[in-house]
Short mmCIF file of the C-alpha atoms (twelve columns), coordinates in Angstrom:
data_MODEL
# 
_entry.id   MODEL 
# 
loop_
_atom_site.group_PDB 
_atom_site.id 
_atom_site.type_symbol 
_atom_site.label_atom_id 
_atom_site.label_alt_id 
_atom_site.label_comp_id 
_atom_site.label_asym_id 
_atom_site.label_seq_id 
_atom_site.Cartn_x 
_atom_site.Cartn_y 
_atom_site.Cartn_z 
_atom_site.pdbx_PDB_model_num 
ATOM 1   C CA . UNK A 1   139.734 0.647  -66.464 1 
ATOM 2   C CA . UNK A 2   136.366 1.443  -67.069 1 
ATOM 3   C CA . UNK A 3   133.175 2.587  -64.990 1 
ATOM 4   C CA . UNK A 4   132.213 -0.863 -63.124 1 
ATOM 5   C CA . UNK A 5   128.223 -0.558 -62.225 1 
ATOM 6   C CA . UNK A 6   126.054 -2.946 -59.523 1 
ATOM 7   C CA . UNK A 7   122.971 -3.094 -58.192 1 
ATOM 8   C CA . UNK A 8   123.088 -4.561 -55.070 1 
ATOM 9   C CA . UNK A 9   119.656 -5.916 -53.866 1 
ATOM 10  C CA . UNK A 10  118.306 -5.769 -49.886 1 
ATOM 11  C CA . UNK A 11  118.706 -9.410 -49.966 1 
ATOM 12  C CA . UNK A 12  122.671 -8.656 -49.782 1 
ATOM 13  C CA . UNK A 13  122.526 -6.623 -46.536 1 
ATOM 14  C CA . UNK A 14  126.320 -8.034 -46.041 1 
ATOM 15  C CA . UNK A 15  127.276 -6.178 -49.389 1 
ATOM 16  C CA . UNK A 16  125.167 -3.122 -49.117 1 
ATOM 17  C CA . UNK A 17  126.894 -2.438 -45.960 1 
ATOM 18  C CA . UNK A 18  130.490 -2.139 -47.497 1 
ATOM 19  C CA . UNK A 19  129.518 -0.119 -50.485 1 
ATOM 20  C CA . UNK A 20  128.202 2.586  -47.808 1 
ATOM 21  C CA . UNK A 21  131.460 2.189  -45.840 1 
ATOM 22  C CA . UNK A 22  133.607 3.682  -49.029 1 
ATOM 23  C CA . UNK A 23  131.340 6.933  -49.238 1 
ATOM 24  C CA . UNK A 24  130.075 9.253  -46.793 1 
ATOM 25  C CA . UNK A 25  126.410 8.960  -46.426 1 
ATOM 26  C CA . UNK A 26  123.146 9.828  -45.049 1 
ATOM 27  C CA . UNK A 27  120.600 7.637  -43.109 1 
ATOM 28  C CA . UNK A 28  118.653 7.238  -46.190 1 
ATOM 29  C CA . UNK A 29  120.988 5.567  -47.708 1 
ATOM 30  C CA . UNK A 30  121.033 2.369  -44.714 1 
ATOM 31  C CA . UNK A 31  119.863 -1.026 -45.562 1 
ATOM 32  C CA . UNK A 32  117.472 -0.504 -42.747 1 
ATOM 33  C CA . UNK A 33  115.449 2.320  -43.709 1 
ATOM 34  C CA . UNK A 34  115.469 1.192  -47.307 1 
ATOM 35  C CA . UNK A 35  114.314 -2.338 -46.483 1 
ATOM 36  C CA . UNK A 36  111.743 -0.138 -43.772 1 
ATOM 37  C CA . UNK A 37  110.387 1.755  -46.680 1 
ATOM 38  C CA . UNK A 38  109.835 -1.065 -48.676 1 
ATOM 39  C CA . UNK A 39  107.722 -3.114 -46.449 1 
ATOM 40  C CA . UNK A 40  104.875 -0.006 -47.357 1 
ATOM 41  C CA . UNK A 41  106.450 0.023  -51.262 1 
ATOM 42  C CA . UNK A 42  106.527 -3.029 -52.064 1 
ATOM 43  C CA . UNK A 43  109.455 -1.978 -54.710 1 
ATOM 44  C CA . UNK A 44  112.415 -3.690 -55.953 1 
ATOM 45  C CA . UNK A 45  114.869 -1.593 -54.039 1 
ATOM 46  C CA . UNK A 46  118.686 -1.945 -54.637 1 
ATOM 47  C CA . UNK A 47  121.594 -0.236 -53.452 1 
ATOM 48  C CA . UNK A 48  123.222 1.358  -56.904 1 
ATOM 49  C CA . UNK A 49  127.402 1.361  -56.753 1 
ATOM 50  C CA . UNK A 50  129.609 2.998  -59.132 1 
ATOM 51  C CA . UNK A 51  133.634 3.225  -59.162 1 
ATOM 52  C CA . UNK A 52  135.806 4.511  -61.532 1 
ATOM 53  C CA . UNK A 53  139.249 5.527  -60.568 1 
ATOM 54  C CA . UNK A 54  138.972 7.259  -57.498 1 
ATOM 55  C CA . UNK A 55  135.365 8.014  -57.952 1 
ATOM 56  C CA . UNK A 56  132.911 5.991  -55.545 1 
ATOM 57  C CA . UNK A 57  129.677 6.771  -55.639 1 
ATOM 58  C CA . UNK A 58  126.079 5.248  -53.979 1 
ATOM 59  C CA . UNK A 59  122.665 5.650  -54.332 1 
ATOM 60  C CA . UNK A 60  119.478 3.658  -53.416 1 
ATOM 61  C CA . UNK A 61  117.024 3.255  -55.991 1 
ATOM 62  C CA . UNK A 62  113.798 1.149  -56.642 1 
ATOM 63  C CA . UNK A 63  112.295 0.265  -59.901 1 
ATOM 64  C CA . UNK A 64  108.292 0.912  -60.861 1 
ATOM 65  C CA . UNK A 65  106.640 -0.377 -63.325 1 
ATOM 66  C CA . UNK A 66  103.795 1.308  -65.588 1 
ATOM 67  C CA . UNK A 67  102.240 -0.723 -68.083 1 
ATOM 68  C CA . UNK A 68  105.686 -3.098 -68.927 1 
ATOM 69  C CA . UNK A 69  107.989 0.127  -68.757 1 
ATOM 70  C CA . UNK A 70  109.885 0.458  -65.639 1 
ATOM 71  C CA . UNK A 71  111.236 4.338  -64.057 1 
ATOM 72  C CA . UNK A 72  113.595 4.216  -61.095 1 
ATOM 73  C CA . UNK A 73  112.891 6.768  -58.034 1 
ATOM 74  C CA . UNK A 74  114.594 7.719  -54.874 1 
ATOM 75  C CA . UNK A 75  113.316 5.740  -51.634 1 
ATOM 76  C CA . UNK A 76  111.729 8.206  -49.302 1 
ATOM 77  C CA . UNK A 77  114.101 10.210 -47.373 1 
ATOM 78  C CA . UNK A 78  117.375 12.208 -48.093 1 
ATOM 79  C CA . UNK A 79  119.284 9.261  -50.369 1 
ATOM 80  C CA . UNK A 80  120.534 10.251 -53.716 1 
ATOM 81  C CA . UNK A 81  124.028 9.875  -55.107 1 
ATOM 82  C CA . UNK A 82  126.642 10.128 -52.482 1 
ATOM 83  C CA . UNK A 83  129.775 11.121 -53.594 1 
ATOM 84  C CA . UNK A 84  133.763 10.505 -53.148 1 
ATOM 85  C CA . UNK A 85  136.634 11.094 -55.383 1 
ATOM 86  C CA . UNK A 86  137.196 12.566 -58.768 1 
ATOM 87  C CA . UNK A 87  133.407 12.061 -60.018 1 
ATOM 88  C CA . UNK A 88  133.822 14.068 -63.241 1 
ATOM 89  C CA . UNK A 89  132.744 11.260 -65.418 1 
ATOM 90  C CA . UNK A 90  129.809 9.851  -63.584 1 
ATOM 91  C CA . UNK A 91  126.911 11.684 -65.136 1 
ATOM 92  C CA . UNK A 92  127.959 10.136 -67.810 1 
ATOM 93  C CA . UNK A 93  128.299 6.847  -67.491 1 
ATOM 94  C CA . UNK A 94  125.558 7.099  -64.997 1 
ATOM 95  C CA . UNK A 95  123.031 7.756  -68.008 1 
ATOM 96  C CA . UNK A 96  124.860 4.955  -70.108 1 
ATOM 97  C CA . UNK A 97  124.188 2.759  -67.532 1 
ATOM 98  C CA . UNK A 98  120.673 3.829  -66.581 1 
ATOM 99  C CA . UNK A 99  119.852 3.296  -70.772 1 
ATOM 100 C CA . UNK A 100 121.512 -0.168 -70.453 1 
ATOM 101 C CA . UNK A 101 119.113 -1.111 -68.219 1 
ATOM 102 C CA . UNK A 102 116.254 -0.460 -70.293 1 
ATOM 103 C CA . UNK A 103 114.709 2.675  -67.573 1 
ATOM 104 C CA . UNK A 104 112.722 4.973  -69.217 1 
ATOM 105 C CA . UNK A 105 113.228 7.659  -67.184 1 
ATOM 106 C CA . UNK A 106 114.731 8.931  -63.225 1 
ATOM 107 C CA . UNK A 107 113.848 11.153 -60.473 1 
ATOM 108 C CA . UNK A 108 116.595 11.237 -57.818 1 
ATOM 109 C CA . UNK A 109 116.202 13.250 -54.986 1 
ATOM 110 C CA . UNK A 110 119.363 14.833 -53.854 1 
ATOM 111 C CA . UNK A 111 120.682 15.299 -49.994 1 
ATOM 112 C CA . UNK A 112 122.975 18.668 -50.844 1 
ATOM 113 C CA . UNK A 113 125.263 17.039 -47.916 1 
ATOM 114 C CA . UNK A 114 126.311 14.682 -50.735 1 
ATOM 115 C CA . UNK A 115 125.482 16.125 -54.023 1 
ATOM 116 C CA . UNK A 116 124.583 19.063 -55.225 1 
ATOM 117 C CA . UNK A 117 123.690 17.944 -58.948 1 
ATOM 118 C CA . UNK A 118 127.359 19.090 -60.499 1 
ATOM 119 C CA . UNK A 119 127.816 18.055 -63.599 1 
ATOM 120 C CA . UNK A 120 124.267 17.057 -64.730 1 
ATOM 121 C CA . UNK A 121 122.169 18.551 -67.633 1 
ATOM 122 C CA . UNK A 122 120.704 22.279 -66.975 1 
ATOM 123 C CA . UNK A 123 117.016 20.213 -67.876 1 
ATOM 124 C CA . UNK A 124 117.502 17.659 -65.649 1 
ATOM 125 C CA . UNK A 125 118.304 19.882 -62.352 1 
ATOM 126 C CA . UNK A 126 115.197 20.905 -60.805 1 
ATOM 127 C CA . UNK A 127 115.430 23.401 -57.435 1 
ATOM 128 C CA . UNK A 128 111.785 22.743 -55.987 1 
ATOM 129 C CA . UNK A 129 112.516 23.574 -52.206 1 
ATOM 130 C CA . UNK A 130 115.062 24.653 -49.619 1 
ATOM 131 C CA . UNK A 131 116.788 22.427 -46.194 1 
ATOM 132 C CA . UNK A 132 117.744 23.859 -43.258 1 
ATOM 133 C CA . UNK A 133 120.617 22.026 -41.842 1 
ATOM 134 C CA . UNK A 134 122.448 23.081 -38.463 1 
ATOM 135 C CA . UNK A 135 126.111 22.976 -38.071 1 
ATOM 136 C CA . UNK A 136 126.388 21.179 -34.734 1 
ATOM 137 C CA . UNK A 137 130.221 21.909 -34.066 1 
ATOM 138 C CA . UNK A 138 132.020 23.620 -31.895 1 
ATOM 139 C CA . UNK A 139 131.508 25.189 -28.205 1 
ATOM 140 C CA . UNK A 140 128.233 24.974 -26.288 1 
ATOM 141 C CA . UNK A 141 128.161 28.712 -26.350 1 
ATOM 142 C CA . UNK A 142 128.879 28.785 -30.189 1 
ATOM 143 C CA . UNK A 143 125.957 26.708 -30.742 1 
ATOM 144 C CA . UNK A 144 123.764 28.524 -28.931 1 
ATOM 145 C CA . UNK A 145 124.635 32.017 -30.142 1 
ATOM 146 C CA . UNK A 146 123.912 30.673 -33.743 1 
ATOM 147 C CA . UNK A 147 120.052 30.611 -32.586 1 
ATOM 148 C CA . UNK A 148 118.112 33.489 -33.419 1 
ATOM 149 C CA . UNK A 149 117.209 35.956 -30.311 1 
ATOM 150 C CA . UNK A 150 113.128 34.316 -30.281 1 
ATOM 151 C CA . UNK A 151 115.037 30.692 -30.106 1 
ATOM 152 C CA . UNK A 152 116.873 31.436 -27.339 1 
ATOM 153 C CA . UNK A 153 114.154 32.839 -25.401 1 
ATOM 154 C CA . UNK A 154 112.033 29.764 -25.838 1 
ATOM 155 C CA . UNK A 155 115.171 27.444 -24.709 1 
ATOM 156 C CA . UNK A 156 116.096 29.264 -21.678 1 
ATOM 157 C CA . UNK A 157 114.480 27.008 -19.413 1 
ATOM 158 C CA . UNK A 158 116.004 24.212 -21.041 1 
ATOM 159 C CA . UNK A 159 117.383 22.293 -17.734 1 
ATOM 160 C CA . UNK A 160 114.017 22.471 -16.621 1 
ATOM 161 C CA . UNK A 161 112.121 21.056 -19.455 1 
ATOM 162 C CA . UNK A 162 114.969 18.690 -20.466 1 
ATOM 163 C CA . UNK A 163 114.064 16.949 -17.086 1 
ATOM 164 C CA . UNK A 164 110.267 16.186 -18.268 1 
ATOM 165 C CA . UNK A 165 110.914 14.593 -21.369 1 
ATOM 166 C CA . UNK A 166 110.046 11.362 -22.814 1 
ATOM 167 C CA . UNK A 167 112.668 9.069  -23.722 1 
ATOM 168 C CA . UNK A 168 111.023 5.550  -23.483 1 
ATOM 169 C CA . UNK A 169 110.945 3.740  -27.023 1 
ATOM 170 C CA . UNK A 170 108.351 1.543  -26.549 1 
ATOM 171 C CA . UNK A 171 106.085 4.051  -24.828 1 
ATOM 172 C CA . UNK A 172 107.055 6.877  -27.724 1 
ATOM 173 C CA . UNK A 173 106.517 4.233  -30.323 1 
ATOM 174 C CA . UNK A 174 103.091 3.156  -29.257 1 
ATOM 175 C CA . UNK A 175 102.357 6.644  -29.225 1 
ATOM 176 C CA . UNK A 176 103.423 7.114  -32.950 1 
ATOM 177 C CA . UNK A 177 102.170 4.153  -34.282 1 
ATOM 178 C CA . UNK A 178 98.641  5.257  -32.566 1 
ATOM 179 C CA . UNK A 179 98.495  8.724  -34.188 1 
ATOM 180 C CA . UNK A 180 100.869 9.427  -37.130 1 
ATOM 181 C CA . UNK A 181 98.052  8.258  -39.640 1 
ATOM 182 C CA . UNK A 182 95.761  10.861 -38.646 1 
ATOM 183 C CA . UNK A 183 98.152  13.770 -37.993 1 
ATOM 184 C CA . UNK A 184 99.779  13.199 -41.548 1 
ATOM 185 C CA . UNK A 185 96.137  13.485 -42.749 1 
ATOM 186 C CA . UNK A 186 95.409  16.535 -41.074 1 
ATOM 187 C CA . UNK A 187 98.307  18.062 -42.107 1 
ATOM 188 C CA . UNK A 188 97.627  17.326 -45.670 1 
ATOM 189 C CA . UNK A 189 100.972 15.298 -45.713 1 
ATOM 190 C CA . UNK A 190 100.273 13.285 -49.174 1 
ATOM 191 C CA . UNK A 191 101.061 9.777  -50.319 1 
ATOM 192 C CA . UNK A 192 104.774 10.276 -49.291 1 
ATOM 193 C CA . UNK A 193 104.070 9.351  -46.182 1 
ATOM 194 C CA . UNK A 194 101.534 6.737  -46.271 1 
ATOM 195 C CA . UNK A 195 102.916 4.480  -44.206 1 
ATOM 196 C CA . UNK A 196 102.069 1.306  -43.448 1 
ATOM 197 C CA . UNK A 197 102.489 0.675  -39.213 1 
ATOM 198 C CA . UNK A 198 104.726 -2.061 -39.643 1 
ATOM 199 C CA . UNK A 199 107.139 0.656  -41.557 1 
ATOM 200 C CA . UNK A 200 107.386 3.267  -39.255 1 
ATOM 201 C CA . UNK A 201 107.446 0.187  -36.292 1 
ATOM 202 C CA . UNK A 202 110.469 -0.641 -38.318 1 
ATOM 203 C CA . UNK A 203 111.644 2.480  -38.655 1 
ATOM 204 C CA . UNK A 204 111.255 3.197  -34.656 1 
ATOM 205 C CA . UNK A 205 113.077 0.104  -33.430 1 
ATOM 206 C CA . UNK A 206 116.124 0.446  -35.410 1 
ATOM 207 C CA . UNK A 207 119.889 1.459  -33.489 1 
ATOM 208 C CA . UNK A 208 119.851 4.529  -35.339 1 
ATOM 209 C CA . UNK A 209 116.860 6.067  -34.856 1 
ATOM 210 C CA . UNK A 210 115.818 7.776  -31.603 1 
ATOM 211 C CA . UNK A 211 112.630 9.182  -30.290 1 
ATOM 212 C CA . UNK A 212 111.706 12.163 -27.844 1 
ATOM 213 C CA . UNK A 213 108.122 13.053 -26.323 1 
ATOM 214 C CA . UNK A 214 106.770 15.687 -24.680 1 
ATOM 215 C CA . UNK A 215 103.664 16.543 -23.009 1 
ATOM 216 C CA . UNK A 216 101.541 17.553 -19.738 1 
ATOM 217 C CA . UNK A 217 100.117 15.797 -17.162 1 
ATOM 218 C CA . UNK A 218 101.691 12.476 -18.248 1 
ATOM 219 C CA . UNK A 219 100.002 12.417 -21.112 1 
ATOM 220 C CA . UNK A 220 102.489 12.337 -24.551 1 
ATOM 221 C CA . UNK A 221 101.577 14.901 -26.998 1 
ATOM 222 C CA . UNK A 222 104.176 15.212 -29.631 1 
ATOM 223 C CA . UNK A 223 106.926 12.944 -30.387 1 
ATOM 224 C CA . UNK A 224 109.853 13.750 -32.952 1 
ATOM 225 C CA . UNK A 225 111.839 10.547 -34.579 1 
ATOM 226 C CA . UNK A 226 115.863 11.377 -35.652 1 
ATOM 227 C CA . UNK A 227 118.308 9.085  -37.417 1 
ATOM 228 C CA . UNK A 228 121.649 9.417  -37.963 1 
ATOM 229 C CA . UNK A 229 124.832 8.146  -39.793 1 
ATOM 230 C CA . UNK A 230 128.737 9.191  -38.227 1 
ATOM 231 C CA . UNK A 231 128.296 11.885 -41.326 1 
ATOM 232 C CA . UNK A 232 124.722 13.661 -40.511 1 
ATOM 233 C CA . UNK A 233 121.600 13.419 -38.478 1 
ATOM 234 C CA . UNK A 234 117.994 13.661 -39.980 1 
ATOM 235 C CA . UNK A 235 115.058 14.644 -38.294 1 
ATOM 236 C CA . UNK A 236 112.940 12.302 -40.047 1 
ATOM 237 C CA . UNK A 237 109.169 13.200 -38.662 1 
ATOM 238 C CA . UNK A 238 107.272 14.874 -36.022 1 
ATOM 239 C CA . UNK A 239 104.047 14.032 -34.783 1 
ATOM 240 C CA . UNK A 240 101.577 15.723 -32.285 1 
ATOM 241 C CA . UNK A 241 98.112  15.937 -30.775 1 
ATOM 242 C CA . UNK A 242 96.454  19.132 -31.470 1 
ATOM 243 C CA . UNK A 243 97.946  21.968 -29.400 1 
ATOM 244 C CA . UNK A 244 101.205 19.233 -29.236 1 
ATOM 245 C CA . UNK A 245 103.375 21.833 -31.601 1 
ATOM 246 C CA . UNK A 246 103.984 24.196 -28.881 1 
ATOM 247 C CA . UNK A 247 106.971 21.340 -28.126 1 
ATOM 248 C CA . UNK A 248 108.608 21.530 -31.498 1 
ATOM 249 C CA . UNK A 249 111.635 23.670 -30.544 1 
ATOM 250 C CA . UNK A 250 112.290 21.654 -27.056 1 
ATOM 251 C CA . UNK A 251 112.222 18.117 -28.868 1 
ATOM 252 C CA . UNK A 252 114.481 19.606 -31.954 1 
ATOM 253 C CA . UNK A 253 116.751 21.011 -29.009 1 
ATOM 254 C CA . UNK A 254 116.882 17.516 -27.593 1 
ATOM 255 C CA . UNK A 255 118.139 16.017 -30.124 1 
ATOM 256 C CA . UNK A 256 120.650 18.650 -31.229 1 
ATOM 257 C CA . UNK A 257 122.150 17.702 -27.588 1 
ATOM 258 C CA . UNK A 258 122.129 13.339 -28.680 1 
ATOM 259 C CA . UNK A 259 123.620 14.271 -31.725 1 
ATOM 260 C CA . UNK A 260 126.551 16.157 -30.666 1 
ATOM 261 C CA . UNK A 261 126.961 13.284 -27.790 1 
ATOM 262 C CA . UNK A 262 127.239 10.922 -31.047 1 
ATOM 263 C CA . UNK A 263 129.693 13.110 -32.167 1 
ATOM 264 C CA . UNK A 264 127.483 14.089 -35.515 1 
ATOM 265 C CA . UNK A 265 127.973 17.712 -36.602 1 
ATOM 266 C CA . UNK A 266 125.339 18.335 -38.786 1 
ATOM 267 C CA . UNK A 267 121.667 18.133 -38.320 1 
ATOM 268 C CA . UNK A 268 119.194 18.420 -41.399 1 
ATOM 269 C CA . UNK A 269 116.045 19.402 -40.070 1 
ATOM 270 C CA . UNK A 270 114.481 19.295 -43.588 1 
ATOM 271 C CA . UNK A 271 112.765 21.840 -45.735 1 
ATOM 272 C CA . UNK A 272 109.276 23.975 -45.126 1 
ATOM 273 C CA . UNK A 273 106.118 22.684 -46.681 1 
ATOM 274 C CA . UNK A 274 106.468 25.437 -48.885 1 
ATOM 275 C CA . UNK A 275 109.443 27.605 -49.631 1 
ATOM 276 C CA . UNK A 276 109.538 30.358 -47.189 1 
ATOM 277 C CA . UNK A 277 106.659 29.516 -45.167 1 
ATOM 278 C CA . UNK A 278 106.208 29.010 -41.695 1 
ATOM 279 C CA . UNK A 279 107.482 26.076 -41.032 1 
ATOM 280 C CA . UNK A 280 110.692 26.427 -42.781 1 
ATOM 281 C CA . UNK A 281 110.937 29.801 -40.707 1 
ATOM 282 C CA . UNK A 282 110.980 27.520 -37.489 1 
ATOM 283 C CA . UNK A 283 113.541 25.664 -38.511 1 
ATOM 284 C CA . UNK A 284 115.763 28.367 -39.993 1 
ATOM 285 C CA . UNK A 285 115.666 30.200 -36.664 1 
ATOM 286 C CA . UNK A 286 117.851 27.471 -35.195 1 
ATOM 287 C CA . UNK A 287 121.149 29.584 -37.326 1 
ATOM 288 C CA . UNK A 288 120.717 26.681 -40.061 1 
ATOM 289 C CA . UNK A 289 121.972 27.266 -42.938 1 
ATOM 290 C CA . UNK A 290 119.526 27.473 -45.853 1 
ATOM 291 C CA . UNK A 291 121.291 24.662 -48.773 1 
ATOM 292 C CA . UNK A 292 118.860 24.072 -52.300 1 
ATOM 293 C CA . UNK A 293 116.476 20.800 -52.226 1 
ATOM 294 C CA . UNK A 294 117.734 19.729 -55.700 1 
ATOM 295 C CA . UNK A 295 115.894 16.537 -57.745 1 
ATOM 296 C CA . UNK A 296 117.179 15.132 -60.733 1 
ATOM 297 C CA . UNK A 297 114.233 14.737 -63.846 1 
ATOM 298 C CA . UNK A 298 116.020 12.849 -66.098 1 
ATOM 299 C CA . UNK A 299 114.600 10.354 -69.064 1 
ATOM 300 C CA . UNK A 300 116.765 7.422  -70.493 1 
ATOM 301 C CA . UNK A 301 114.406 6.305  -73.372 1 
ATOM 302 C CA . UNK A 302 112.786 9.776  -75.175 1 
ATOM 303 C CA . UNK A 303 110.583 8.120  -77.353 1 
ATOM 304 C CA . UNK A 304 108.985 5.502  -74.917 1 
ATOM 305 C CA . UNK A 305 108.723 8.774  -72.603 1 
ATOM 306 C CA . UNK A 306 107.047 10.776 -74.944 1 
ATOM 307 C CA . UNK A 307 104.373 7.880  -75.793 1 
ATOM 308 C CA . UNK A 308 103.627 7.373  -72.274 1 
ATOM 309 C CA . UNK A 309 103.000 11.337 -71.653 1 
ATOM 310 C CA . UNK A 310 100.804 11.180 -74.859 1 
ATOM 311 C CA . UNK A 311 98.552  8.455  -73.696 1 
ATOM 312 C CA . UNK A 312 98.130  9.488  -70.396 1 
ATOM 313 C CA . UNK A 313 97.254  12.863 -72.035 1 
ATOM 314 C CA . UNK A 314 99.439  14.940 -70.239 1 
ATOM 315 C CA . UNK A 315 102.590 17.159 -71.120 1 
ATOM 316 C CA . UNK A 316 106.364 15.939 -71.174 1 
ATOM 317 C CA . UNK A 317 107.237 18.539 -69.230 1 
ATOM 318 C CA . UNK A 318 109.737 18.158 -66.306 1 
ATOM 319 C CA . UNK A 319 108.949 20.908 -63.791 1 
ATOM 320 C CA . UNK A 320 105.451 19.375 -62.392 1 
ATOM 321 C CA . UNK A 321 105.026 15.428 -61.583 1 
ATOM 322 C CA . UNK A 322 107.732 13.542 -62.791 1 
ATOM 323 C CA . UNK A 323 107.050 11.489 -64.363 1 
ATOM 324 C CA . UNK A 324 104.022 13.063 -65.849 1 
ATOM 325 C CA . UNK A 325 102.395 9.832  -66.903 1 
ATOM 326 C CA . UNK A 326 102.402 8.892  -63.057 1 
ATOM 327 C CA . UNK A 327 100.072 11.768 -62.325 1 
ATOM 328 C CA . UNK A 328 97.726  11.777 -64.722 1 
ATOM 329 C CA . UNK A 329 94.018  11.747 -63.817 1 
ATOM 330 C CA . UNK A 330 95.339  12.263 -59.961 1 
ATOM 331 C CA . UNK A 331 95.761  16.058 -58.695 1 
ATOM 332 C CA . UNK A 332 96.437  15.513 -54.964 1 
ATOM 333 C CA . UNK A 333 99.347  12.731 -55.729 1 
ATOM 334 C CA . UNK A 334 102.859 13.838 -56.126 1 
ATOM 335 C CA . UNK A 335 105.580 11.991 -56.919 1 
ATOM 336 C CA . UNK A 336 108.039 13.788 -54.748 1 
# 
């Protein structure tokens, strides 16, 4: 038998559901934070399905139009294709399929959890960043002797701060929803995470998603959001007050302990703002292990991609802004 293809749309939460329950998964890949993501988008978003064989695979994907042609992205988050089975054919039919469909072109952002971008085209496999994801397994003691020697020393007092944190939703969420515009702005966070408040409302009320504040005085001044599938958690964003930051390690510590409760054993803690900087130093000090932020550049229709690139005046090239002809006249949006 052949490669059978679907796109199932958010309307069919029923059906999205079971496609995710043949393949292991990350949270980005829910019906919930898809459908969250698209109250800001505005995007036809579908969950994609492949089998073939033994091969399942999933991946959530929304369509954008540009002047009558359409491209296909990743949804914010970790998504990409997740994997199961003897995939050795997908790419493949993958690109049949996307040409079928008329796409001009594809950026899918990988989770390395699920894919690692075997078995695609050398051009089409762009390494643009690094995760840090922490093995959450085994004893208490192995888990903490994985920390570096400065980690430890900020989480000896753990019992005591664990006692002062803030755990109610609707408190945390009000907090959030009151200051995650202006934090994302100060940190120069870009139109990937402009939000609208009824998204990241969505995104704070759902079952698997948890928050945890911290703060003086009883005042919250940083709170850190998490989501999780049975397969791995995500630490999805972090907000704080000025001077809040100083709580980073204690809330990431907090939810390390959830997490293994849940009986996940894996956290991704996400990637630095730049590789190497100083932010993806916090993170790797927790003994994650350092895996490649891969994206897939790939274009379905050459010659309708190369008139687009000429008319917006800008190069074909794949390493930049992909697609090109998104960014053009714009040099403070990024696609991805």
């Amino acid at each position: 038998m052949g490669p059978q293809h679907e796109l199932i749309p958010l309307a069919e939460r029923g059906r999205w559901a079971d496609a995710l329950s043949e393949v292991p998964h990350g949270h980005a890949h829910t019906w919930d934070l898809c459908r969250a993501i698209q109250l800001t988008s505005g995007l036809p978003t579908y969950l994609y399905r492949y089998e073939r064989g033994t091969a399942r695979v999933v991946c959530p994907i929304a369509e954008r139009d540009f002047d009558g042609a359409i491209d296909v992205t990743t949804p914010y988050g970790f998504g990409g294709f997740a994997m199961s089975g003897d995939c050795e054919r997908f790419p493949e039919d993958w690109m049949d399929f996307a040409r079928s469909r008329g796409w001009v072109c594809g950026y899918i952002a990988l989770n390395p959890l699920f894919c690692d971008g075997h078995g695609f085209a050398s051009d089409e496999v762009h390494v643009h960043n690094r995760l840090y994801v922490m093995d959450l397994g085994g004893s208490d003691r192995e888990l903490h002797e994985r920390l570096s020697r400065n980690r430890r020393r900020q989480l000896r007092n753990w019992s005591a701060v664990a006692a002062g944190l803030e755990h109610d939703r609707e408190r945390l969420t009000d907090h959030l929803l009151g200051t995650y515009e202006d934090f994302f702005a100060r940190k120069g966070a870009g139109s990937a995470t402009d939000f609208t408040a009824e998204t990241m409302a969505a995104i704070a009320s759902l079952d698997d998603v948890f928050l945890v504040g911290a703060g003086e005085g009883g005042q919250v001044e940083s709170v850190a959001v998490f989501a999780y599938t049975p397969y791995s958690g995500d630490a999805l964003f972090s907000v704080s007050a000025p001077g809040g930051e100083r709580h980073a390690a204690h809330l990431v510590w907090a939810a390390v302990q959830r997490l293994r409760a849940e009986g996940v054993e894996r956290l991704n803690l996400g990637g630095g703002v730049r590789e190497g900087d100083d932010v993806a130093e916090f993170k790797r000090r927790f003994g994650a292990s350092e895996l490649p932020l891969v994206s897939l550049r790939q274009v379905y229709q050459p010659s309708v991609y190369e008139q687009l690139c000429r008319q917006a005046a800008v190069t074909s090239d794949r390493a930049g802004w992909f697609p090109p002809y998104r960014a053009a006249g714009s040099s403070a949006r990024r696609e991805r």
